[in-house]
C-alpha positions as CSV (number, residue, x, y, z in Angstrom):
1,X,-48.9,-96.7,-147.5
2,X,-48.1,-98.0,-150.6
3,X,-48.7,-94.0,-152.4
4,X,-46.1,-92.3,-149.7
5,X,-43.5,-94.9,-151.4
6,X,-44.8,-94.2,-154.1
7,X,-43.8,-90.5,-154.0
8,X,-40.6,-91.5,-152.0
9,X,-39.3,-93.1,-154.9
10,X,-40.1,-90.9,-157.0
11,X,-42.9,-92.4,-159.3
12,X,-45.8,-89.5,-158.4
13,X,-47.9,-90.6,-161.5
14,X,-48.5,-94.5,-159.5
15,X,-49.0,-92.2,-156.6
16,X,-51.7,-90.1,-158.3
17,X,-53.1,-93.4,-159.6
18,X,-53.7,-94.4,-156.4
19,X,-54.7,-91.9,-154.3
20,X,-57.5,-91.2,-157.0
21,X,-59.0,-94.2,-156.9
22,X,-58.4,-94.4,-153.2
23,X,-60.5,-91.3,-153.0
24,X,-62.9,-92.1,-155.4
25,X,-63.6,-95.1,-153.6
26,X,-63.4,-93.3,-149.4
27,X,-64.4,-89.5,-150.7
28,X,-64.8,-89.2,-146.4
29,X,-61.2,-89.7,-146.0
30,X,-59.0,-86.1,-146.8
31,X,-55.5,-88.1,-146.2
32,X,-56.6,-89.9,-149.9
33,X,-56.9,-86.3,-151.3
34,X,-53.9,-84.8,-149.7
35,X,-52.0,-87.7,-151.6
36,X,-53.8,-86.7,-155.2
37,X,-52.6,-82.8,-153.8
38,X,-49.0,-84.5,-153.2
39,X,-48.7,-86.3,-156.1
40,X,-49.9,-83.3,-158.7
41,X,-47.3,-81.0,-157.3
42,X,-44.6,-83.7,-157.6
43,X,-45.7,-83.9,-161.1
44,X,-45.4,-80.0,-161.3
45,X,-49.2,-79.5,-162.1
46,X,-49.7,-76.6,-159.4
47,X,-53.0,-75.4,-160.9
48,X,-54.2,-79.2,-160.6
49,X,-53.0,-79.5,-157.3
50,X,-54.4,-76.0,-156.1
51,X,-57.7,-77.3,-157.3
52,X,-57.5,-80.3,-155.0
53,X,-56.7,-78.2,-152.0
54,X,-59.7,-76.1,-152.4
55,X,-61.5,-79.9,-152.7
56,X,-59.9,-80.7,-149.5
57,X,-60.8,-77.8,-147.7
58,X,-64.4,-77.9,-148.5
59,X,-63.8,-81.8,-147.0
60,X,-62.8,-80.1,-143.4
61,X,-59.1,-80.8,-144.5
62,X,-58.0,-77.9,-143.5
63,X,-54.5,-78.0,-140.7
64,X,-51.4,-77.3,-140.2
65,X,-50.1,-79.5,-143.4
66,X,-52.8,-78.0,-145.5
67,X,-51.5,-74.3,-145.0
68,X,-47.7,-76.1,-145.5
69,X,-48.9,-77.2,-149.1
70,X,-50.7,-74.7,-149.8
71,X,-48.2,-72.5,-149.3
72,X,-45.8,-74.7,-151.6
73,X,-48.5,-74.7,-154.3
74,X,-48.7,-71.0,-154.5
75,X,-45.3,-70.2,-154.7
76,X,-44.4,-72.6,-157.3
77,X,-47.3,-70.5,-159.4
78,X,-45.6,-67.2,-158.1
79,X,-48.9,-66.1,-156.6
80,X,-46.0,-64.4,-153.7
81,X,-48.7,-62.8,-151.7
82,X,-51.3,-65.6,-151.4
83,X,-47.9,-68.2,-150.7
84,X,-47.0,-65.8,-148.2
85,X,-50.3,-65.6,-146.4
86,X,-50.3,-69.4,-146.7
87,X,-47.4,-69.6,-145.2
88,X,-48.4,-67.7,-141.9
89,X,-51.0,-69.6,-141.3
90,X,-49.0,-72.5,-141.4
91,X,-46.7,-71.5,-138.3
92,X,-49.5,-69.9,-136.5
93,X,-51.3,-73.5,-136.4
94,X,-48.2,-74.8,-135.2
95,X,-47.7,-72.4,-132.5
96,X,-51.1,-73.3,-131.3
97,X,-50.8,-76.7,-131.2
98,X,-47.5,-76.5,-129.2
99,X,-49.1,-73.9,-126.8
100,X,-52.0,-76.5,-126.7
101,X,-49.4,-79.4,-126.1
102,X,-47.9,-77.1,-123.5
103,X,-51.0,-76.5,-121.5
104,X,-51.8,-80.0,-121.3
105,X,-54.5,-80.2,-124.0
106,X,-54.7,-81.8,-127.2
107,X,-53.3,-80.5,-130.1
């Protein structure tokens, strides 16, 4: 909790401090990483960050919010296509999990 105020307030090198040794000492837990993902591309160090993701998803990290930062990542390094294709499957995971949510099941 403390890392998201952290970044709220604008300090993303405490944030980063945190969330590293936070994952250092969890590795199991991907929201730890997602903050160290967070905090790097608050800090505009996109190549950093995309290095994280690609940590993360090898965790299982991999949702809805993963494609979102992804997707941010990429097109801060003007890689258009690969932000683009990010992007996508960002709104198709939503779709599903409200189709999901309207069939009853979870999403």
């Amino acid at each position: 909790m403390l890392g998201a105020l952290f970044l709220q307030q604008g300090m993303p090198e405490r944030a980063l401090a945190l969330y590293a040794a936070l994952d250092a000492e969890e590795p199991a837990r991907p929201e730890h990483l997602r903050g160290v993902v967070l905090s790097l591309s608050r800090m505009g160090r996109h190549e950093q960050a995309l290095q994280a993701l690609d940590r993360l998803a090898l965790a299982g990290g991999v949702d809805a919010r993963f494609h979102l930062i992804r997707a941010q990542t990429l097109a801060h390094l003007d890689r258009t296509d690969e932000a683009a294709s990010s992007m996508r499957a960002y709104v198709d995971s939503q779709a599903s999990a409200e189709t999901g949510a309207l069939q009853g099941g979870s999403p």
